[in-house]
C-alpha positions as CSV (number, residue, x, y, z in Angstrom):
1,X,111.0,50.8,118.2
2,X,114.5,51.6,118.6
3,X,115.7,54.1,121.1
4,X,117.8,56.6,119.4
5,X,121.6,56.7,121.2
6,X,124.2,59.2,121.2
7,X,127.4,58.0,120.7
8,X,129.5,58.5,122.9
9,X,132.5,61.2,122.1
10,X,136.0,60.3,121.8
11,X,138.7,62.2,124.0
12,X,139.3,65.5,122.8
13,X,136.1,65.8,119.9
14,X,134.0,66.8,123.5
15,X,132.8,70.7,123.5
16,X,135.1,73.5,121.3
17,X,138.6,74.9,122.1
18,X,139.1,78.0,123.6
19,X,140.9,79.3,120.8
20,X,138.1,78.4,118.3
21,X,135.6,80.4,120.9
22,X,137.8,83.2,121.1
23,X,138.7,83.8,117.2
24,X,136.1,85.2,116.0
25,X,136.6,88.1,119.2
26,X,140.0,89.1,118.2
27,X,139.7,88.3,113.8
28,X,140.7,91.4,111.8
29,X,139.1,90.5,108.9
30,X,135.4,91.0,110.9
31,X,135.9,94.8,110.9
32,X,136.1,94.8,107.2
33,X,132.9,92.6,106.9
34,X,131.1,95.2,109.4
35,X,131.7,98.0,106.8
36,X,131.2,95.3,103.6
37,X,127.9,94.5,105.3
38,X,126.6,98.2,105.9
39,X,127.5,99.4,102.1
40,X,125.5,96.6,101.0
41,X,122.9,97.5,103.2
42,X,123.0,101.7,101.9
43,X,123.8,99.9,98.4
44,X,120.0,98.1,98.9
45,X,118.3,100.7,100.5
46,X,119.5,103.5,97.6
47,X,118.3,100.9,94.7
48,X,114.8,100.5,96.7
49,X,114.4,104.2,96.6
50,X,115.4,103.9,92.9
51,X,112.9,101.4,92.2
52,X,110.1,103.6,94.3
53,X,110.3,106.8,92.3
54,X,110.1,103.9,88.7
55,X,107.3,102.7,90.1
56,X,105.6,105.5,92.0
57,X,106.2,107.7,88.8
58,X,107.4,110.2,91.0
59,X,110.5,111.6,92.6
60,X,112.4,110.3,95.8
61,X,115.0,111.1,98.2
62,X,117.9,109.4,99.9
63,X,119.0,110.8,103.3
64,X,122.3,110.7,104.8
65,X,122.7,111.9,108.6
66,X,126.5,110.9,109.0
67,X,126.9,112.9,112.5
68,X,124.1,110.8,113.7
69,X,125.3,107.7,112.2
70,X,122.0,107.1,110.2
71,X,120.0,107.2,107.1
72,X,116.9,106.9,105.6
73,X,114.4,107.6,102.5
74,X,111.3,108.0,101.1
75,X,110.5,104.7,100.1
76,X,111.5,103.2,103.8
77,X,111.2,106.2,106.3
78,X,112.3,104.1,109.2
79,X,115.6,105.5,110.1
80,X,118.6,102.8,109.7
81,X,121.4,103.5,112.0
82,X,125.1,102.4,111.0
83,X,127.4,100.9,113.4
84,X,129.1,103.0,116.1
85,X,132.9,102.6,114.5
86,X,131.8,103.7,111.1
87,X,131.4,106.7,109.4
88,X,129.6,108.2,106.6
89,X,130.4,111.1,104.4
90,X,129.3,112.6,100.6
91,X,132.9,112.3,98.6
92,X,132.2,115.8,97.5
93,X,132.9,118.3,100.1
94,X,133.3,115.6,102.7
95,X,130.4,116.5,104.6
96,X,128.4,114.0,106.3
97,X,125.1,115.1,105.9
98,X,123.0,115.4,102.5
99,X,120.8,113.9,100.4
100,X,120.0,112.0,96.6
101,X,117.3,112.3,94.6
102,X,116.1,109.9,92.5
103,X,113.7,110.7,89.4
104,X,110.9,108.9,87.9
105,X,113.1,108.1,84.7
106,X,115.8,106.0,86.8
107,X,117.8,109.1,86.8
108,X,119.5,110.8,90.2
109,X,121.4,114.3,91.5
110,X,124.1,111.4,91.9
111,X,127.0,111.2,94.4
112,X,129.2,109.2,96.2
113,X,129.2,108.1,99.7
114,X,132.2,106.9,101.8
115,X,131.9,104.2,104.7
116,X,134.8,103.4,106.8
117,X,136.1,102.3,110.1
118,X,139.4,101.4,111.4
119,X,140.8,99.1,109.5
120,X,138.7,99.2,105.6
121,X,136.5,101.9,103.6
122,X,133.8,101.2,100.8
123,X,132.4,104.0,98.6
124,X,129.1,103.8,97.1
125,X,128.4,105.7,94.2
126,X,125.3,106.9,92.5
127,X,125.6,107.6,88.6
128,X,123.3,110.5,87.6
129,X,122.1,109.9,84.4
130,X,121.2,106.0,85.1
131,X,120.7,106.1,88.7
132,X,123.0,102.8,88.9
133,X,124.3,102.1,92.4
134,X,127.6,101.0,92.7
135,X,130.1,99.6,95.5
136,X,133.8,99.9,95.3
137,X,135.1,98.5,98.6
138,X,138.8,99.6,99.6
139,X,141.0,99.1,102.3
C-alpha cells in the first residue's frame, strides 16, 4: 500500500492572506444579509403558523415583541430573538409590539412588519384574505 503524500505547497499558495481573513469583518454587504436572513426567518415562522391553524382547524397567533427584539407563535412557542442591530416594528402605527392571527381557512388580521438595521430594511407583509406571506427587501 501506498502512503498517501501531501504535496508540498508552492511559495505564496501556504495559509490565507490577511486581507482575505479580514474581509469578511469589515464587508458592507453582511449587514444586509443579517436583516435578509432574519425576514426569511419571520417569513418561515409566520407561514408555519399559517400552516398550523390549516391543519389544526383552528386559529393561531403570531407575536411580535419588537422592544425585546423577539417573536414567537403558537405553532413554535419557543421565543426567537432577532439580532441586536435590528429592529422590528407593525407598518401601521409603527409600534413594535402586536400580534397576527391566522384562521383555519388560510385567512389572517394581516399586517406588515418592518426589519431594519443600519445600512438595509425588509418588510414582511401578511395579506388578509389569503394569508400569503410576503418579503419585499429594501435598502
Amino acid at each position: 500500500m501506498t502512503p498517501h503524500v501531501l504535496p508540498v505547497p508552492r511559495p505564496g499558495e501556504r495559509g490565507f492572506s490577511l486581507l482575505v481573513a479580514v474581509t469578511p469583518l469589515v464587508n458592507p454587504w453582511r449587514h444586509g444579509a443579517l436583516v435578509d436572513v432574519a425576514a426569511r426567518e419571520m417569513a418561515l415562522a409566520l407561514r408555519g403558523t399559517r400552516a398550523a391553524a390549516i391543519y389544526g382547524n383552528r386559529g393561531a397567533i403570531f407575536t411580535l415583541d419588537g422592544a425585546a427584539g423577539q417573536y414567537w407563535s403558537d405553532a413554535a412557542p419557543a421565543r426567537i430573538p432577532l439580532p441586536a442591530s435590528i429592529t422590528a416594528t407593525f407598518a401601521a402605527g409603527q409600534t413594535s409590539q402586536g400580534q397576527i392571527q391566522f384562521f383555519p381557512d388560510g385567512g389572517a388580521s394581516g399586517g406588515t412588519i418592518v426589519l431594519k438595521d443600519a445600512h438595509r430594511s425588509a418588510a414582511i407583509r401578511v395579506e388578509a384574505l389569503t394569508g400569503r406571506v410576503a418579503i419585499n427587501a429594501g435598502r
